[in-house]
C-alpha positions in Angstrom: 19.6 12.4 -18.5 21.5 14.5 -15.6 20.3 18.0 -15.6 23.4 19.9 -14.8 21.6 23.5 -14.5 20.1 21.5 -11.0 20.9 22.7 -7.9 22.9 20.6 -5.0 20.5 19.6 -2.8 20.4 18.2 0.5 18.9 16.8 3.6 18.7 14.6 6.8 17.1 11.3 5.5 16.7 9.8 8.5 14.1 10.4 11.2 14.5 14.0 13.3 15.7 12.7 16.9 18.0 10.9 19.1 19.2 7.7 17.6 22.7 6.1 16.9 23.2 7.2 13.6 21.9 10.1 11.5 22.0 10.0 7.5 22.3 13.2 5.5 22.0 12.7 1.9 23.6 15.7 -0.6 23.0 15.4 -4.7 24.0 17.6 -7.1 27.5 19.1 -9.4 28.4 20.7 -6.0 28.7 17.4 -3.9 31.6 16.4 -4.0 33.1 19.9 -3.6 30.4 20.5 -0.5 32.6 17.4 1.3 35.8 18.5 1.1 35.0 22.2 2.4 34.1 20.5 5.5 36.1 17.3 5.6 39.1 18.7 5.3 41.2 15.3 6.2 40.7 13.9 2.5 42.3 15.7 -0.2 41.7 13.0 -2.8 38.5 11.7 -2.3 37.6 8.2 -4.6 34.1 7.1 -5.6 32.0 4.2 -3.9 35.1 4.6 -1.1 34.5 5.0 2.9 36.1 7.8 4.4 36.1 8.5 8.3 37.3 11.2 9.5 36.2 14.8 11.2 33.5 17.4 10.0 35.6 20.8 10.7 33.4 23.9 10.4 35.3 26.3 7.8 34.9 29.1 9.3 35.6 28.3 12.6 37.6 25.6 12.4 35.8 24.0 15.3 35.4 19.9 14.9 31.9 19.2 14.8 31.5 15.3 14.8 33.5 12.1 14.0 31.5 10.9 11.1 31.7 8.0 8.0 31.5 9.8 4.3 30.9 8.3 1.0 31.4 9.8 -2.3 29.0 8.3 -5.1 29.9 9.6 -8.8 26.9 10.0 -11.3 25.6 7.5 -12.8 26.5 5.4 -9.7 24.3 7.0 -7.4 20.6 6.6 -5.9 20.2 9.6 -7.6 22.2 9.5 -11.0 23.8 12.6 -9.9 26.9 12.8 -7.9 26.0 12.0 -4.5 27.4 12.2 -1.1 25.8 10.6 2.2 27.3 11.6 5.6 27.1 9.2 8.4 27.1 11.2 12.0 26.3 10.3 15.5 22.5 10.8 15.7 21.7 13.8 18.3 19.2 16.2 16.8 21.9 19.3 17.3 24.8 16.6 15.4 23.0 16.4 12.4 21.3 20.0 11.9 24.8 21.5 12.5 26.0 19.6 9.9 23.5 20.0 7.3 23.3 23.6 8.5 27.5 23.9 7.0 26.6 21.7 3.7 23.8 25.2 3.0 26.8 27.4 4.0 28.8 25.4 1.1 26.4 25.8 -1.5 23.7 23.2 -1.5 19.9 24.0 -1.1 17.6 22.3 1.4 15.3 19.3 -0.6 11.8 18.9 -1.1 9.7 16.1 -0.2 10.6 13.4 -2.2 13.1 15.6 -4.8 16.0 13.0 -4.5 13.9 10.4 -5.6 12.3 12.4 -8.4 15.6 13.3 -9.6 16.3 9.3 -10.0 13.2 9.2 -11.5 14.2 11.6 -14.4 17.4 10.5 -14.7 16.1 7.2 -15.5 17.3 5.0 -12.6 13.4 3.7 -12.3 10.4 4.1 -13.2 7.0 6.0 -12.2 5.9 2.8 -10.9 8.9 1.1 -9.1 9.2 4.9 -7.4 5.5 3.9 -6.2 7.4 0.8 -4.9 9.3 2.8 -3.1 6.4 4.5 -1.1 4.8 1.4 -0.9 7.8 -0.2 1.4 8.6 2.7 3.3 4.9 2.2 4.4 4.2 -1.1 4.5 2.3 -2.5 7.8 3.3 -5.9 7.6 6.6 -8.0 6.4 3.9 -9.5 3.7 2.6 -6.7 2.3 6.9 -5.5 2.2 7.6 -8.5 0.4 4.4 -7.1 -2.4 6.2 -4.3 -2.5 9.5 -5.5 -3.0 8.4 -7.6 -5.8 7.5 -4.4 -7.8 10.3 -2.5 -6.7 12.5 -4.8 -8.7 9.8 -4.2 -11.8 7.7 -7.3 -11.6 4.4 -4.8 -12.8 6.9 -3.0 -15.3 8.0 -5.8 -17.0 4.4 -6.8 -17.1 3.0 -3.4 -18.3 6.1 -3.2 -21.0 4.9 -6.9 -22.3 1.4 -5.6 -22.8 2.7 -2.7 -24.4 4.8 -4.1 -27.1 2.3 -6.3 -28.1 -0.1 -3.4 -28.5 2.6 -1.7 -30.4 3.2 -4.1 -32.8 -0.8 -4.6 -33.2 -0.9 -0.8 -33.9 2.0 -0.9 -37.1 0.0 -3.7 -38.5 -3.4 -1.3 -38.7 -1.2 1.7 -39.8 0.5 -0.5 -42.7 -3.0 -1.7 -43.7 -4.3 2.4 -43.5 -0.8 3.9 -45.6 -0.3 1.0 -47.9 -3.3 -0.9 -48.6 -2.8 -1.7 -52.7 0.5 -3.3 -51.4 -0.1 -5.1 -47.7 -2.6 -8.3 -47.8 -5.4 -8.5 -45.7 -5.4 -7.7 -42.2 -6.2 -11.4 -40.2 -8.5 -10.2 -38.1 -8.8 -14.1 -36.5 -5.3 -13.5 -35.1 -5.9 -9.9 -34.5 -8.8 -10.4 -32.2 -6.8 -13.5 -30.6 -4.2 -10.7 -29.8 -6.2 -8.2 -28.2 -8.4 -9.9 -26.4 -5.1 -11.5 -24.8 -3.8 -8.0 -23.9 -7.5 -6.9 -22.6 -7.5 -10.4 -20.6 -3.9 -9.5 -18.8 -5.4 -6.0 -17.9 -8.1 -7.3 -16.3 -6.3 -9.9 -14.2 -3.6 -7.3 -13.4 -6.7 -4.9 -11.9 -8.5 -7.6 -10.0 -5.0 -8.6 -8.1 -4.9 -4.9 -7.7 -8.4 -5.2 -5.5 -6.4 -8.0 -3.4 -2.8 -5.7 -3.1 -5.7 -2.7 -1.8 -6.7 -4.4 1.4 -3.0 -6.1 2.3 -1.8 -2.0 1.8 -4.5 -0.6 3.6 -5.9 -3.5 5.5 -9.6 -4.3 6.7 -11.7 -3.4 9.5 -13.7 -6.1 11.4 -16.2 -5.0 14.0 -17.3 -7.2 17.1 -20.9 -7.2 17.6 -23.7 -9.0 19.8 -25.6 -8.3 22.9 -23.7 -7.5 26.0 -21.8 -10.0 28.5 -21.1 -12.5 25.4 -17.4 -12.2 25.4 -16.8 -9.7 22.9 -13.6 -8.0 24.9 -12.3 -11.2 25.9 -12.4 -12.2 22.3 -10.6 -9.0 21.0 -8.5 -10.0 24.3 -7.8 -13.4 22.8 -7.6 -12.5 18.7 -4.8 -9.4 20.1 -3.3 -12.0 22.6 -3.0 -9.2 25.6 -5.6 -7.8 27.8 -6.5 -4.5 26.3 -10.4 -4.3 26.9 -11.7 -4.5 30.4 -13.6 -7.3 30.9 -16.0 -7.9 33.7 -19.3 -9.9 34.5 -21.3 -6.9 34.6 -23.6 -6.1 31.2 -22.4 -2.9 29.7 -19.1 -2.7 30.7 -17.7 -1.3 27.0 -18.8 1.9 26.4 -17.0 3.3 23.4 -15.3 1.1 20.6 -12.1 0.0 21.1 -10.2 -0.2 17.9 -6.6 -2.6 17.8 -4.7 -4.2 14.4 -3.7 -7.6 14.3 -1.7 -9.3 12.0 -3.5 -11.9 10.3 -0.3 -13.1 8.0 0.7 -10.7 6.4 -2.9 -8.8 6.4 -3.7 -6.3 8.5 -6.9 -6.5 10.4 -8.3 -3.8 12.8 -10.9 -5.1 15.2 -13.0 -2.6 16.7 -14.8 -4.1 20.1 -18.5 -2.4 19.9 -20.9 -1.8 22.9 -23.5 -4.8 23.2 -26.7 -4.0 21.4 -29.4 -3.7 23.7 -31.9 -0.3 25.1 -29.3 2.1 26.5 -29.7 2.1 30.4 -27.7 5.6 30.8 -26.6 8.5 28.5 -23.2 6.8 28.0 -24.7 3.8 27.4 -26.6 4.7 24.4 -23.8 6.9 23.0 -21.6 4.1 23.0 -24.8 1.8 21.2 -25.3 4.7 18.6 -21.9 4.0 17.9 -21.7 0.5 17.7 -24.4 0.8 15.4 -22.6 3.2 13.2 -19.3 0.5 13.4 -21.8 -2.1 12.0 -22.8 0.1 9.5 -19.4 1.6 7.8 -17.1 -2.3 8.9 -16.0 -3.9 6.0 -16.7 -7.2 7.9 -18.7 -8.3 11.1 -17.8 -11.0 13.8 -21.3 -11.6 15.3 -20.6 -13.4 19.4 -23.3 -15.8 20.6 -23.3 -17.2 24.2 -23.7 -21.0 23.8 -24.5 -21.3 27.3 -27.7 -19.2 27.3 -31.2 -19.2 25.4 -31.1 -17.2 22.6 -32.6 -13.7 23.6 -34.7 -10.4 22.1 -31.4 -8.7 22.3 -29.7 -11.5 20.1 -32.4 -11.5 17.3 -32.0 -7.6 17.4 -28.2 -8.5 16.8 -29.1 -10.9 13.6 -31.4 -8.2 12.6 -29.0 -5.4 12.3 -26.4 -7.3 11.0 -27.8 -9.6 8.5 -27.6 -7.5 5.4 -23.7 -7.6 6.0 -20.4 -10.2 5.9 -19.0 -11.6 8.7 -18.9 -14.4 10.6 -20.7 -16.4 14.0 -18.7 -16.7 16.8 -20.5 -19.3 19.2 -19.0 -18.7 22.4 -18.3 -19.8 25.7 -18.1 -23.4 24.6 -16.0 -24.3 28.1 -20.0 -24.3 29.6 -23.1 -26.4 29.4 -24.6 -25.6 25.5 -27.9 -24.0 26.0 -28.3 -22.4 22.7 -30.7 -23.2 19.6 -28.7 -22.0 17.0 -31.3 -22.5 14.1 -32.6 -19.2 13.9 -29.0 -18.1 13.4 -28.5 -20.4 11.0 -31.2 -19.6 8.9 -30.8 -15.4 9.1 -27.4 -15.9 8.8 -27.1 -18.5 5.8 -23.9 -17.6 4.4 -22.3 -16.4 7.5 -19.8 -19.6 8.9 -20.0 -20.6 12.5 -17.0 -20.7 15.1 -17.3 -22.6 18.4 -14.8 -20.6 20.9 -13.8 -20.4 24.3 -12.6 -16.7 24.5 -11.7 -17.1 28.1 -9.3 -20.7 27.2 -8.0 -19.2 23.8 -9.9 -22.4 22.2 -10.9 -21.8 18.2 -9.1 -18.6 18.4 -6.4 -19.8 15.7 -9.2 -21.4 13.6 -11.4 -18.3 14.1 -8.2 -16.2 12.6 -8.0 -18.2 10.2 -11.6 -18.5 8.8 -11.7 -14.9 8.6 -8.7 -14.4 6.9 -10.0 -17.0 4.2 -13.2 -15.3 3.9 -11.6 -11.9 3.5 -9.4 -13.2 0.5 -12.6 -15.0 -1.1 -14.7 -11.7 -0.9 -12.0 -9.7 -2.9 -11.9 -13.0 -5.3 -7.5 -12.6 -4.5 -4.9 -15.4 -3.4 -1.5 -14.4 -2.1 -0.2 -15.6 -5.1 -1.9 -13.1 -7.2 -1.6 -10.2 -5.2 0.1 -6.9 -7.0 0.1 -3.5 -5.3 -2.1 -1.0 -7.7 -2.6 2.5 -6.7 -5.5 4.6 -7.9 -3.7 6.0 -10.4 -2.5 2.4 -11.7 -6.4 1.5 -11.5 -7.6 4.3 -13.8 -5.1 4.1 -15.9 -5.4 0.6 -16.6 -9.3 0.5 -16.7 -9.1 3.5 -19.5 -6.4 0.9 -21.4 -9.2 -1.8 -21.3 -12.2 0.4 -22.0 -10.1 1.1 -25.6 -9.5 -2.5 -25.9 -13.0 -3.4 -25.6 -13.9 -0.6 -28.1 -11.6 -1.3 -30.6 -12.9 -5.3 -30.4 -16.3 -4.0 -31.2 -14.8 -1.8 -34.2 -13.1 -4.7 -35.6 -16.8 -7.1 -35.5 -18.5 -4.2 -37.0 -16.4 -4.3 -39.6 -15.9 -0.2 -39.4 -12.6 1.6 -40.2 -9.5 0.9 -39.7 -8.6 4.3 -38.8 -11.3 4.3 -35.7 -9.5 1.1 -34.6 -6.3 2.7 -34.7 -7.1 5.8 -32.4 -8.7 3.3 -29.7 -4.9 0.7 -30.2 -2.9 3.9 -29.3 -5.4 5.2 -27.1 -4.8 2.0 -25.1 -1.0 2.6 -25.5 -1.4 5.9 -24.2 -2.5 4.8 -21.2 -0.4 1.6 -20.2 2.6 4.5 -21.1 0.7 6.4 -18.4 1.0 3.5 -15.8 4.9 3.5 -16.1 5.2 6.8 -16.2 7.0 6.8 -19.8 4.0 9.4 -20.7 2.4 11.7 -18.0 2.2 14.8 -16.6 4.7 17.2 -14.7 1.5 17.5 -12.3 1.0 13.8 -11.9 5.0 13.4 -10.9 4.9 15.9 -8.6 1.8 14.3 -6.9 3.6 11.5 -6.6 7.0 12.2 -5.3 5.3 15.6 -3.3 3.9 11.5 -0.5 7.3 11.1 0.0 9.4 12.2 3.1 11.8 15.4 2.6 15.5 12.8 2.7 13.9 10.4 0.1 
């Protein structure tokens, strides 16, 4: 419902700087009276209508810029209020002068993310498609914009409602049993169990595609690691398709970690080129080997580089040594040169690790190599593309704490306890798929949320 007591609010909603157009966004009773102070051209000004024309300064009387308006009357609006977006040329002193005359006419400058809280309230989404909203604006990759997408248009909310219902009507069948017990028959508890173990099994699924929509939001990292000279920049060369890491013949050459992203389809990898492990032969050296060994440490994944053209060395067992408690995979490289390498004790420290033959230098086994890692990134998390949905850690929590009831109230119903018990734990799990939407939470919780967003959103 529209809050009239609100005040007008405004603000530029595009990015501060030189560009070709600048966007300011106005919502609020006053908008529409806010554009005709300083549009003075239109008298009668129509909803959902395009109007170009001059912003005139009041006061002065002074044109300011030639600009596009639209008028948006509540409900019909981003915001449900009535809402006005100016289009001006997109010069920093443009758009600041302008907004700087809609405050002289009455509005108030925005918070972070108030025009999308007020849609929020008023009903034009909910707690989660706002989320969505967040999630886009962000998203690193076109993949993880299409996830993003997806629950924008409520694919999770329609999802969450489902489960919710079903809970709901679960819930009137206990109370019925609890207020009219002389005149209800039997509670089937066969069909009852059927029920909510169905709802407790959609949870779970929903939270382990949540796992897999965590790493395509926030991506992986992937360190490089091996003894030096074995090709590790030229692979990070090769995986980024550029020449970013200086690559010479010389042992040692990378110092420090090198961190770039790639795009692995949609999934956003950083690969961090490490130092080759071996005893420091300068102060830089070993601070760029303490390093690398902190990289190994705190990657989510390894890629471990082996030169196929020499003996296996002391400083490549050192390598499977440090690394084998980890997940990654061998990278045999160098396979444009005589094989010298005995790759059996590899094979056997490194069981579960999978072996790529690679020419760094050529760019051969680079596309399977991405591709093998990808796959085994997707495996770990136990996540397909297909089953991917974007969860927060407030969707996370709140979902776990709707299963946890679930599971409890199961146990209450083979107990055989009462039906009171199983009641509390039925709305208890209620409570909290309410929570997910946002249909029942906290003024705090909202504010957390909308308080990520940008100041014009």
């Amino acid at each position: 419902m529209i809050n009239s007591k609100l005040e007008t609010i405004a603000a530029i909603a595009t990015p501060i700087g030189v560009g070709g157009v600048a966007v300011i966004r106005i919502s609020g009773q006053k908008s529409k009276d806010i554009l005709k102070n300083i549009f003075p051209s239109f008298t009668k000004i129509l909803s959902h209508k395009m109007l170009n024309g001059w912003i005139v300064d009041p006061k002065k009387r002074n044109k300011v810029d030639r600009v596009m308006a639209c008028f948006m009357r509540a409900p019909k609006s981003y915001t449900g209020e009535d809402v006005v977006e100016i289009y001006c040329h997109g010069g920093v002193a443009v758009a600041n002068k302008i907004l700087s005359l809609i405050f002289s006419s009455g509005a108030v400058i925005a918070s972070r993310g108030e025009f999308s809280k007020r849609a929020f309230l008023n009903g034009k989404f909910d707690l989660i498609q706002a989320e969505a909203i967040l999630d886009l604006v962000k998203a690193p990759t076109e993949k993880g914009a299409g996830y993003a997408v997806s629950q924008l248009e409520g694919k999770l909310s329609k999802t969450i409602q489902g489960q919710r219902s079903e809970l709901v009507g679960l819930l009137a069948q206990v109370e019925a049993q609890i207020d009219f017990a002389d005149d209800m028959p039997p509670l089937n508890f066969a069909v009852f169990t059927r029920k909510t173990k169905g709802v407790l099994k959609a949870i779970e699924n929903l939270v382990n595609a949540g796992y897999g929509g965590k790493i395509f939001r926030q991506g992986v990292s992937v360190a490089i690691v091996g003894r030096p000279n074995v090709g590790k920049s030229s692979l990070l060369n090769a995986l980024l398709n550029e020449e970013r890491a200086i690559v010479t013949e010389e042992p040692g050459t990378t110092r420090d970690s090198l961190v770039e992203q790639i795009n692995l389809d949609g999934l956003v990898v950083r690969l961090i080129d490490t130092a080759g492990l071996r005893s420091p032969r300068s102060m830089a050296e070993k601070a760029g080997i303490k390093r690398a060994q902190k990289e190994v440490l705190f990657a989510d994944y390894l890629i471990a580089v082996f030169d196929r053209s020499q003996k296996i060395s002391s400083q490549d067992e050192a390598t499977i040594l440090a690394i084998k408690n980890k997940k990654g995979l061998v990278v045999l490289n160098k396979t444009d040169l005589p094989e010298q390498l005995k790759s059996e004790k590899i094979n056997k420290s490194l069981s579960q690790w999978k072996a790529i033959k690679i020419s760094a230098l050529f760019g051969q086994g680079i596309p399977k190599l991405a591709k093998e890692l990808k796959k085994l990134i997707l495996k770990d998390n136990g996540v397909s593309q297909n089953t991917v949905t974007f969860l927060n850690a407030r969707h996370l929590e709140c979902l776990q704490r709707a299963g946890e009831a679930l599971k409890r109230s199961l146990s209450i119903i083979k107990q055989g306890s009462s039906p009171d018990l199983l009641a509390l734990d039925i709305k208890a799990a209620i409570l909290a798929l309410r929570e997910v939407s946002g249909a029942e939470v906290s003024d705090e919780v909202i504010n957390e949320v909308f308080d990520q967003f940008c100041v014009g959103k």
